[in-house]
VMD Tcl script that draws the C-alpha trace (Angstrom):
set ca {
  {15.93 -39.24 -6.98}
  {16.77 -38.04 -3.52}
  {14.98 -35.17 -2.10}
  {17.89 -34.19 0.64}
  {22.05 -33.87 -0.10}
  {24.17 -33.74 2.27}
  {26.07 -30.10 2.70}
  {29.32 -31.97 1.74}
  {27.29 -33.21 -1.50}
  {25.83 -29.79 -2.96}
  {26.81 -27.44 -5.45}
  {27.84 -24.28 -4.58}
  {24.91 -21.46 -4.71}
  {25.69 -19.33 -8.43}
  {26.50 -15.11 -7.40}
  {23.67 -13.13 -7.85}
  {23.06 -11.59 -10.88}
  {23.15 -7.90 -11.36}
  {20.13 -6.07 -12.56}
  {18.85 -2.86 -12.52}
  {15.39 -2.72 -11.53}
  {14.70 0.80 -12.14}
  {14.02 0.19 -15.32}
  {11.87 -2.39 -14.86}
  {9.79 0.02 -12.53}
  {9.94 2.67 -15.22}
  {8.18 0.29 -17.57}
  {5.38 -0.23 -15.01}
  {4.86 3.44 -13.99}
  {4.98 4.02 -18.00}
  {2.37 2.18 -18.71}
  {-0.09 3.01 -15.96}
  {0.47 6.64 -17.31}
  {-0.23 5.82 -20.73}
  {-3.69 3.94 -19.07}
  {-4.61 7.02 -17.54}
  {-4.14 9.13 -20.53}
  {-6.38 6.80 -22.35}
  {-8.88 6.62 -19.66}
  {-9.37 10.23 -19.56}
  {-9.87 10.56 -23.37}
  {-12.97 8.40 -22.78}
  {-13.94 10.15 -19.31}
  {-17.60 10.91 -20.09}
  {-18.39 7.12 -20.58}
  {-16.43 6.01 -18.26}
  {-18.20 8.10 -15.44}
  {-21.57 7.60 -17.23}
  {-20.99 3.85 -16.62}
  {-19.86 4.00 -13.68}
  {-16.72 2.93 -13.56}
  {-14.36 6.15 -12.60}
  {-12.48 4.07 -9.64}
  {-10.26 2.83 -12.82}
  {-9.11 6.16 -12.75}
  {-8.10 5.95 -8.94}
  {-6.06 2.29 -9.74}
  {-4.02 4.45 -12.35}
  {-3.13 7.24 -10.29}
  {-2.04 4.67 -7.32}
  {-0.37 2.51 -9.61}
  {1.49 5.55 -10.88}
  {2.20 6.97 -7.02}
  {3.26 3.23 -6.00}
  {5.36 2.64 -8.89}
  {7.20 5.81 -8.38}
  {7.70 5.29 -4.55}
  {9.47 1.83 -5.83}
  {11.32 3.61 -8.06}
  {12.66 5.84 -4.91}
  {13.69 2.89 -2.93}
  {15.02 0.99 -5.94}
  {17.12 4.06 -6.75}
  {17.99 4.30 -2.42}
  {18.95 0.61 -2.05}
  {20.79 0.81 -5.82}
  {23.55 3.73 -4.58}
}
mol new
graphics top color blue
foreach p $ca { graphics top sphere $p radius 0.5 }
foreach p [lrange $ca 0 end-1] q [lrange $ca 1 end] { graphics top cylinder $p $q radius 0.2 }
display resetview
């Protein structure tokens, strides 16, 4: 097996395939929501324990994903 081809030997690169991202980061934004929703239905434990920065990674995760969605929507048009 050879490791390098000459430029006269290759393939052609395939096209790029079209896909529409947005709805990939819809998904994503979706289901950081749904965490959240679920995390504050069990707020008093999860403050008694300690652990109320989980509620800070949803809300970023939620502000990220929509930001992406922005620029994925920008760079789409």
């Amino acid at each position: 097996m050879r490791l390098w081809l000459k430029d006269s030997e290759r393939r052609p690169d395939p096209s790029p395939v079209k896909t529409d991202d947005r709805k990939a980061m819809l998904v994503g934004v979706s289901l950081w929501l749904v965490a959240l929703v679920v995390l504050l239905a069990v707020l008093g434990p999860l403050l008694a324990a300690g652990n109320g920065l989980w509620l800070w990674t949803c809300v970023v995760g939620i502000a990220l994903g929509l930001v992406g969605i922005l620029y994925t929507n920008w760079r789409h048009t």
